[in-house]
C-alpha distance (Angstrom), angle and dihedral (degrees) to the residues before:
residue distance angle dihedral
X1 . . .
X2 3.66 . .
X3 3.64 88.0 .
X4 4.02 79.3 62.1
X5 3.51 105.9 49.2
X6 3.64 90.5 42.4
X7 4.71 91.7 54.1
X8 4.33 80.4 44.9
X9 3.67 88.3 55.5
X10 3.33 99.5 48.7
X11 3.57 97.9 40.8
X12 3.93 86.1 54.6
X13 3.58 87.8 53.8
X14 3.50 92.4 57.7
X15 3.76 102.6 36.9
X16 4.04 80.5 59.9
X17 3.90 94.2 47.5
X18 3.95 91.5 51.7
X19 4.52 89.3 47.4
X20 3.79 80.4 57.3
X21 3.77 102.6 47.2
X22 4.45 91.4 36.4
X23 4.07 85.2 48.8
X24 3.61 118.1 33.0
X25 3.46 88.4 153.2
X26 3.21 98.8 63.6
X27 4.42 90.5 67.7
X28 4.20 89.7 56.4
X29 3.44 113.1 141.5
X30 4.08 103.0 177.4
X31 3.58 100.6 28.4
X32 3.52 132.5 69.4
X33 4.15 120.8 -137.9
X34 3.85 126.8 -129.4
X35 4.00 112.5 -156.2
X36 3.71 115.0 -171.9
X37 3.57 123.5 178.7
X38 3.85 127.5 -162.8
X39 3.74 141.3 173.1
X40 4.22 107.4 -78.1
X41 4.46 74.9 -130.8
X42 3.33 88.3 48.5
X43 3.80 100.7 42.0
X44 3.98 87.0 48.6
X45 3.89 87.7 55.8
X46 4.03 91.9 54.5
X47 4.12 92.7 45.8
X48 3.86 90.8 48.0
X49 4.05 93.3 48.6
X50 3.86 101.2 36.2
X51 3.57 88.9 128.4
X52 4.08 88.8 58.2
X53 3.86 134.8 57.7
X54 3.70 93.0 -100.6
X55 3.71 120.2 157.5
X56 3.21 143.1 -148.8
X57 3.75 146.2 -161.9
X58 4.12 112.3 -117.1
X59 3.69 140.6 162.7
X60 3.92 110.9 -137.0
X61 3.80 121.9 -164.2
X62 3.70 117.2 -165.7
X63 3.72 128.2 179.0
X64 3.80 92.1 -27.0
X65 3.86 99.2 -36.2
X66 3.60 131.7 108.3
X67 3.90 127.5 -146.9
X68 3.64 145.3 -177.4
X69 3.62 109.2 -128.6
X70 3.98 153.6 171.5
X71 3.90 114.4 -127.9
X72 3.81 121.9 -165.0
X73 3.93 141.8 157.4
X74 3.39 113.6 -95.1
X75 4.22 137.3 178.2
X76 3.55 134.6 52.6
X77 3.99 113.9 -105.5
X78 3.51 93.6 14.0
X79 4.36 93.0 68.7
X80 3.98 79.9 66.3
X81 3.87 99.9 50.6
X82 4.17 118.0 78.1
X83 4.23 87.0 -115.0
X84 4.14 99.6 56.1
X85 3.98 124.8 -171.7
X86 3.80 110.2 -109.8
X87 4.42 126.2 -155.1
X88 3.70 112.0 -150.5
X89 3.59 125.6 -166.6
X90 3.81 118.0 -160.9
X91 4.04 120.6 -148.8
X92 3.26 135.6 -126.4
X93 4.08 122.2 8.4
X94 3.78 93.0 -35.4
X95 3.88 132.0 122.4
X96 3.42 137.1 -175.8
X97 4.01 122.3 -139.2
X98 4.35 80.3 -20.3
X99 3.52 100.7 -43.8
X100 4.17 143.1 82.7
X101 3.71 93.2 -159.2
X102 3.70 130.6 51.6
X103 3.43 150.2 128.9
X104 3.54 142.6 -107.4
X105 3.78 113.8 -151.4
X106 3.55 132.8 -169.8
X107 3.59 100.2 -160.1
X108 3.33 100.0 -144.3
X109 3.76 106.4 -174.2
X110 3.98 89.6 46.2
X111 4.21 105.0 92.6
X112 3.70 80.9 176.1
X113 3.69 107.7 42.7
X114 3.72 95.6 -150.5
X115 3.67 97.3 92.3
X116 3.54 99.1 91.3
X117 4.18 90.9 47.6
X118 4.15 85.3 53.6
X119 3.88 95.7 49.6
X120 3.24 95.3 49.9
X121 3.75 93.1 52.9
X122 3.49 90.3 46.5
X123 3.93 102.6 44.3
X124 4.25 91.9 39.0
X125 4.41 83.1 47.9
X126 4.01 81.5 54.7
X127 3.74 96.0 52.7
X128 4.09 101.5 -99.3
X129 3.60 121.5 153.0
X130 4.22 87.3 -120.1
X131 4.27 124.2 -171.4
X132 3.26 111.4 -126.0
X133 4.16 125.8 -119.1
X134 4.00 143.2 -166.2
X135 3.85 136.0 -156.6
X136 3.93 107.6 -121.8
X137 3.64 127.6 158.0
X138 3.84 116.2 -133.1
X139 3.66 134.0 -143.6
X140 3.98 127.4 -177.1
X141 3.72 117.0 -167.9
X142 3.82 92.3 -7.9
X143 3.92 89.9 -61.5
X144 3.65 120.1 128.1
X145 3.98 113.9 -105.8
X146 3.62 97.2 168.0
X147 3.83 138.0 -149.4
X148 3.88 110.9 -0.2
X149 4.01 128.2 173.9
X150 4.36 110.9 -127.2
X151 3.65 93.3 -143.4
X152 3.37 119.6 -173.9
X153 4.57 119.7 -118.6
X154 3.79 113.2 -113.4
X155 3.95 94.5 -130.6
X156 3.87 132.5 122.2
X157 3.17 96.7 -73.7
X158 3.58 96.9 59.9
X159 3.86 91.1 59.6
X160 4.29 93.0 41.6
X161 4.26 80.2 55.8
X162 3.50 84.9 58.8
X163 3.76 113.5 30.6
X164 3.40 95.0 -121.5
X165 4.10 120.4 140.2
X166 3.52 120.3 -119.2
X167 3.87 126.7 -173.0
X168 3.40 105.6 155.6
X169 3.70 133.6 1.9
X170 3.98 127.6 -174.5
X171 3.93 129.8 -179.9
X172 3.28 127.0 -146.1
X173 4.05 121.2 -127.9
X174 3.41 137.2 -159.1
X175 4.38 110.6 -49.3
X176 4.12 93.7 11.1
X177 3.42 104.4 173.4
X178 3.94 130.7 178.4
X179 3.56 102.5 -132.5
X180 3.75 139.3 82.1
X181 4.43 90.4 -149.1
X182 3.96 75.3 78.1
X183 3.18 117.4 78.5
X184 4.12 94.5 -150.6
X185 4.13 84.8 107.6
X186 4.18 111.5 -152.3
X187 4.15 87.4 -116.5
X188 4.05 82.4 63.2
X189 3.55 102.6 36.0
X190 3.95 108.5 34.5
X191 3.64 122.5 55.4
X192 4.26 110.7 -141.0
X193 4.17 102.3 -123.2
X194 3.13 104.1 175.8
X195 3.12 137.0 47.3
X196 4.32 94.4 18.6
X197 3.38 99.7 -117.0
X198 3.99 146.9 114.1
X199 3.93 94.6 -121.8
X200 3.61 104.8 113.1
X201 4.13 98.0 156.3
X202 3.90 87.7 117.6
X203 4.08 87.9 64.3
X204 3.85 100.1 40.9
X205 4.34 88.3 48.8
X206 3.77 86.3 56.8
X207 3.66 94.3 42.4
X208 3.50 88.4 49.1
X209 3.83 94.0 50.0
X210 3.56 86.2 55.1
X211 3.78 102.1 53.5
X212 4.20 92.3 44.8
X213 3.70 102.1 29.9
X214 3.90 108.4 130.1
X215 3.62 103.6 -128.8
X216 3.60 103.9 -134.5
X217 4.07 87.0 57.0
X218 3.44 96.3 40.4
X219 4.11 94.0 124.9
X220 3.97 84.8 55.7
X221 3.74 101.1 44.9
X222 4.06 111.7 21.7
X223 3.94 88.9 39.5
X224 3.92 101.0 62.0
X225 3.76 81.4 65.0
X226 4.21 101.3 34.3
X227 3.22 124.9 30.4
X228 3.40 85.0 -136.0
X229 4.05 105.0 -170.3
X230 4.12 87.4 62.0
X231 4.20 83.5 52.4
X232 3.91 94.1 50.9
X233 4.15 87.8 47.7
X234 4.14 90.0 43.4
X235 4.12 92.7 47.5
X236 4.13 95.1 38.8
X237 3.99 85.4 51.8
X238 3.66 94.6 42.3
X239 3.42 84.1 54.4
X240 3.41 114.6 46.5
X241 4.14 86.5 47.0
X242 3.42 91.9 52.2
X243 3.51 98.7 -118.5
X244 4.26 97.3 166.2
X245 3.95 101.4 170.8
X246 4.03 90.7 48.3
X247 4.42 94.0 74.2
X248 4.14 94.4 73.5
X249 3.69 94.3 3.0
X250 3.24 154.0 45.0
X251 3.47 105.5 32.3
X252 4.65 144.0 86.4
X253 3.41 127.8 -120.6
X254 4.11 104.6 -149.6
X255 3.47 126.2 -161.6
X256 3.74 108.5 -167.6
X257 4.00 103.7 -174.7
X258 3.74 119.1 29.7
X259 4.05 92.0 -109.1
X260 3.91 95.4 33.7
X261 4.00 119.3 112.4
X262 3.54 119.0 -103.9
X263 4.27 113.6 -92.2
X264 3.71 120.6 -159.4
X265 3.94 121.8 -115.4
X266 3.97 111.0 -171.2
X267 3.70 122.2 -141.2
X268 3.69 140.2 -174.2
X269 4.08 111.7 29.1
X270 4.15 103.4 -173.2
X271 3.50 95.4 107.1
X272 3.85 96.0 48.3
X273 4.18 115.3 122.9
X274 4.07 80.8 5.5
X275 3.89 98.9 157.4
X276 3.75 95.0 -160.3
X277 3.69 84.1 67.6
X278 3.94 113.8 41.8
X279 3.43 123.5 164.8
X280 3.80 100.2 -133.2
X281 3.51 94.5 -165.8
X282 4.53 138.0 56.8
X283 3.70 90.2 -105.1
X284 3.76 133.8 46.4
X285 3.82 111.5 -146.9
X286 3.81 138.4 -91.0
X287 3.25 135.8 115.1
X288 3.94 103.8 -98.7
X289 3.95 93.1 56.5
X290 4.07 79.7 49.8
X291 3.79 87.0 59.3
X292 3.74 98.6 40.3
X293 3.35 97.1 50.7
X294 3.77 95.3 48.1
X295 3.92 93.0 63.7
X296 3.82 108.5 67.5
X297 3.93 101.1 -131.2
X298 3.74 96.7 58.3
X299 4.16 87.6 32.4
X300 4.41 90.8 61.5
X301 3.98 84.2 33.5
X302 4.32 88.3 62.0
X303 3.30 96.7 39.4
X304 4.02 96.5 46.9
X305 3.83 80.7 48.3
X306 3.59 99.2 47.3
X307 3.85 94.4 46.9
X308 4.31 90.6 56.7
X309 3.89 87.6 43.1
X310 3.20 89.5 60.0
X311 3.92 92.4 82.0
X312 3.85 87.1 71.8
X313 4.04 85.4 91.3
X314 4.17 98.5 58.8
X315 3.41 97.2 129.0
X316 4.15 79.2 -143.8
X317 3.90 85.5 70.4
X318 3.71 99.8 44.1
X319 3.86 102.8 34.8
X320 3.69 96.5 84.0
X321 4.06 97.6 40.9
X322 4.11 82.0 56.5
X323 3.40 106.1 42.7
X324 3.64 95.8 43.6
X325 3.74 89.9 53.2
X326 3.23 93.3 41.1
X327 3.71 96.8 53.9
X328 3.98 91.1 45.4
X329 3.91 96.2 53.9
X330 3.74 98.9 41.4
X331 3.45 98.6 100.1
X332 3.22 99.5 48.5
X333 4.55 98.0 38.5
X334 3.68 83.8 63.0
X335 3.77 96.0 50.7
X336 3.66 92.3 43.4
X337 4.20 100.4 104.2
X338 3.76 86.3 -144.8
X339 3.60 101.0 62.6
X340 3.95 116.9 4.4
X341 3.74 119.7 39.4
X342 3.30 94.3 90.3
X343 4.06 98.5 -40.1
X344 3.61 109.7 95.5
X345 3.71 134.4 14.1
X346 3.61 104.7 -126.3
X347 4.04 91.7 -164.1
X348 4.25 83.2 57.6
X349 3.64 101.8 47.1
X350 3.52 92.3 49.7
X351 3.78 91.3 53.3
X352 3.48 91.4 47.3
X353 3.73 86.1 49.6
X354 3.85 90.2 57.3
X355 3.86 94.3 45.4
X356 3.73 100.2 48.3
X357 3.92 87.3 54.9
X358 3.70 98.2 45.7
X359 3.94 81.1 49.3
X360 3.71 95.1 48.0
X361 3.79 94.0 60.2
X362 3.71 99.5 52.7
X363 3.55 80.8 43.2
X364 3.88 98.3 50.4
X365 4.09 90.0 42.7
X366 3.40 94.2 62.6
X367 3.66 104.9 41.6
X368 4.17 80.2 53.4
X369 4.00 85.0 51.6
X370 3.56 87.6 51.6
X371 3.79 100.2 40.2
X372 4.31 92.9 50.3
């Protein structure tokens, strides 16, 4: 009998060791989990079409709640890496931290997964009208997903939540450019928002104001169309963080009143401070900084812009916004099975982190000493 008691103990010892290593997530103290469940049909359907708008019926449970939902891929690059970005839409009168449509993405390029949580403490400091996002930690079917960002959809309700006008609202795609010598036309490059329509006259004026905009009048002529002190602060900050996909991608034009300029709105932050892609240089490319900085006004403008932006990479401003984060999502990074478990060192990449940006900005003042 003791013999017995003593095999039952041990095997209830082990039976609790293996719940803890098949369900880390279920010990997270500073994130919150997402479990959807699906069909196995259904789920089959989703992983066969990720590279189409296919959905799905789900059932989502999150922090204690159940909900009906629709589950689909979602993203660009992501559809082509094994962990993919997914858009759920939640039916009925329900929401989710605020909202009934979001998405969850993997950010893919981000090693870190803090990138996102910087830029939009830097871009909202800096006056942008910024989505908001949350660390959750997905499962599908019980399986382990990992680490996923809730962002938040760029639609009309997002500006009704925060009184904000919206007339018209384009997005830029992959190779935007601002000038009708390329042949990448707006119809083909920017996807209409808001409203849902095919009129995209608003986009081709501005374009238009860019390529024949006399230089020493470019205030007068450019800016009816862009408001064109919010694009020198957007592309000097885009910059200086390294944000690479965010020049002729990745981010909405808004045009609150029907005769108001254009403002910027950035979008998509996983390739921010991504060392594999540094922009050696005080100006990533397109062909609208091309034309502002070819007419002295907005040129002196940049660079005096630039120069005070600069500031963004005190490690005394960034420090907290990093290890905060950093301390909140630990748990779950190294339980995600795309980057802990044995993958990355979190510890390393967020020393790396800190080094390339302390790097950048000696780097980044002296390519402006060199470029005045």
């Amino acid at each position: 009998m003791k013999y017995f008691y003593t095999l039952l103990i041990i095997l209830l010892i082990v039976s609790c060791n293996n719940d803890v290593i098949l369900n880390p997530s279920e010990n997270f103290s500073n994130v919150d989990i997402i479990d959807i469940y699906a069909d196995e049909e259904d789920l089959i359907t989703l992983l066969s079409n990720r590279m189409y708008n296919t959905e799905i019926s789900v059932i989502l449970f999150y922090k204690g709640e159940k909900y009906n939902a629709l589950l689909r891929s979602s993203g660009a690059g992501s559809r082509y890496h094994s962990k993919w970005s997914y858009r759920v839409i939640l039916n009925g009168n329900k929401f989710i931290e605020g909202i009934r449509e979001f998405n969850l993405s993997a950010q893919i390029f981000d090693k870190t997964f803090l990138s996102t949580t910087i830029a939009t403490k830097i871009y909202r400091d800096n006056g942008f009208i910024l989505f908001d996002s949350k660390h959750v930690f997905l499962r599908i079917n019980d399986e382990e997903k990992g680490l996923y960002l809730l962002i938040e959809k760029i639609d009309e309700d997002f500006f009704s939540r925060r009184n904000k006008k919206v007339n018209e609202l384009f997005k830029l795609n992959f190779n935007a450019d601002f000038t009708f010598n390329n042949p990448n036309y707006p119809e083909l490059t920017f996807d209409k928002e808001i409203p849902n329509d095919e009129n995209f006259n608003s986009i081709s004026d501005f374009i238009y104001a860019v390529d024949t905009s006399q230089n020493d009048r470019i205030y007068s002529s450019l800016g009816k169309f862009l408001d064109i002190d919010n694009y020198l602060n957007y592309h000097a900050i885009t910059t200086i963080i390294n944000n690479s996909d965010a020049f002729r991608n990745n981010f909405y034009f808004l045009k609150q009143e029907p005769q108001s300029p254009f403002i910027i709105m950035p979008w998509d932050f996983d390739k921010v401070f991504e060392e594999a892609s540094a922009i050696n240089s005080i100006y990533g490319y397109n062909a609208l900084i091309v034309k502002l900085l070819s007419a002295e006004s907005t040129r002196n403008k940049y660079l005096d812009i630039f120069e005070e932006k600069l500031n963004i990479l005190d490690m005394n401003y960034l420090n907290n916004v990093i290890d905060s984060t950093s301390n909140k999502i630990r748990e779950a990074y190294n339980a995600d099975p795309y980057l802990g478990n044995g993958r990355y060192n979190f510890d390393a990449e967020i020393n790396s982190l800190k080094n390339f940006i302390n790097n950048r900005k000696v780097l980044l003042k002296s390519l402006l000493d060199e470029y005045r």
